[in-house]
N, C-alpha and C positions, 0 to 999 in steps of 0.2 A: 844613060847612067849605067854604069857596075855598082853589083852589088857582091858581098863578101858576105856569110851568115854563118855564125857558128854555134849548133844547141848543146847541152851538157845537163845530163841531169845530175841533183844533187841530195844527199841522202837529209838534208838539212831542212828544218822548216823555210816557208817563203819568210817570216818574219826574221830570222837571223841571216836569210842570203840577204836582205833589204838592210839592215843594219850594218851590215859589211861594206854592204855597196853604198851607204851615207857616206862615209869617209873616203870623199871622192878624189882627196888627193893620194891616199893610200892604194883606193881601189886602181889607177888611172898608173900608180906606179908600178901595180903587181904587172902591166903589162909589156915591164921590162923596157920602160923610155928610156933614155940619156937624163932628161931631165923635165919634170912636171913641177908648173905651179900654178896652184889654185888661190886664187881671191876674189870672194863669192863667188857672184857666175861667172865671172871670167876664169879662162885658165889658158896656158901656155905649156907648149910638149915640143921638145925636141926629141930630134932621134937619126942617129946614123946607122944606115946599113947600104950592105953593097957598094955600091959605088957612088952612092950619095947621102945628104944628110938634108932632113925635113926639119922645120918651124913650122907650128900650126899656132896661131891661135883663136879660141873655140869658146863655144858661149853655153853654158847650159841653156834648155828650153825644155817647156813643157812639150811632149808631144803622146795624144790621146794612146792609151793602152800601155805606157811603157813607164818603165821605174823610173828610168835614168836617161837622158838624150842630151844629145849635145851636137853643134854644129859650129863647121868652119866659120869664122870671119878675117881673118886672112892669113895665107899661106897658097900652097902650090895648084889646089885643084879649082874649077871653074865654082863646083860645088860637093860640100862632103858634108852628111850628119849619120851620126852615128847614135841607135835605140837599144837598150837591154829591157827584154822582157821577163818577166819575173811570174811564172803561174806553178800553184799548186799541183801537184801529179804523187798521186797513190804514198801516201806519209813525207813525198821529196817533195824535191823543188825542183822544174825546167826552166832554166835561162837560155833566153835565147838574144842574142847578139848581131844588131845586122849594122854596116858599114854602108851608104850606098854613096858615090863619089861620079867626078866626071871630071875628068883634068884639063887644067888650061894648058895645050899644048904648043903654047908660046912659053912657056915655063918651065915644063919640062923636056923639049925637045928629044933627043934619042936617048937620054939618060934610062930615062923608066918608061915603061908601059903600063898597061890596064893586069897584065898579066902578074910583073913584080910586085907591085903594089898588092893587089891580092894574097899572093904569097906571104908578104910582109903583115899585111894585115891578120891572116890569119895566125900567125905566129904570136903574134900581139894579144888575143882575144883568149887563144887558147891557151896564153899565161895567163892573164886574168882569172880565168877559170881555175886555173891551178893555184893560183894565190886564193880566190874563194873557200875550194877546199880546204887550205892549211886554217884561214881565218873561222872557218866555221865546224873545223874538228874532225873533218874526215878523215 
């Protein structure tokens, strides 16, 4: 498995970064998809970059310690769920964000690697974060 992790703290109570982060189809879009839809827990995300373009679609789930989780049910990697953790830190709030994946490399062939994807992902998260701040006033 790779994983991707990206922490940010924020000068915001955990209660307002968790109300931001409820509106998961908003929050899901701050991360600059092509296109996100949510209904219930299910949810659907495209997205092009580089020299390919991704469909996922993804399941919220509960997963111990963490605000928000959600994981692949079909799309490109063998396996991928993704956890935002949400803790208290001195008047802020640290969120911390991990991806962990494993690619079916019948599926992706030379296109992408462990490496791109990374990249990608981390670009992904670290808008999120930046949509956090604008939704919670910073």
């Amino acid at each position: 498995m790779d994983s991707v992790s990206v922490t940010r703290t924020f000068d915001a109570p955990p209660d307002q970064i968790r109300e931001a982060m409820a509106d998961v189809e908003r929050f899901m879009e701050g991360a600059g998809f092509d296109a996100v839809d949510v209904d219930g827990d299910a949810m659907r995300i495209e997205n092009g970059f580089s020299i390919a373009a991704i469909e996922l679609s993804l399941r919220l789930v509960d997963r111990e310690g963490a605000e928000l989780a959600y994981e692949q049910v079909d799309g490109i990697f063998d396996e991928m769920w993704t956890t935002y953790e949400v803790t208290a830190q001195n008047g802020g709030t640290r969120v911390t964000a991990t991806t962990e994946f494993s690619l079916d490399v019948a599926v992706i062939g030379s296109l992408l690697d462990a490496t791109v994807i990374k990249r990608q992902r981390r670009r992904e998260l670290d808008a999120q974060f930046d949509w956090l701040e604008t939704e919670t006033g910073e």
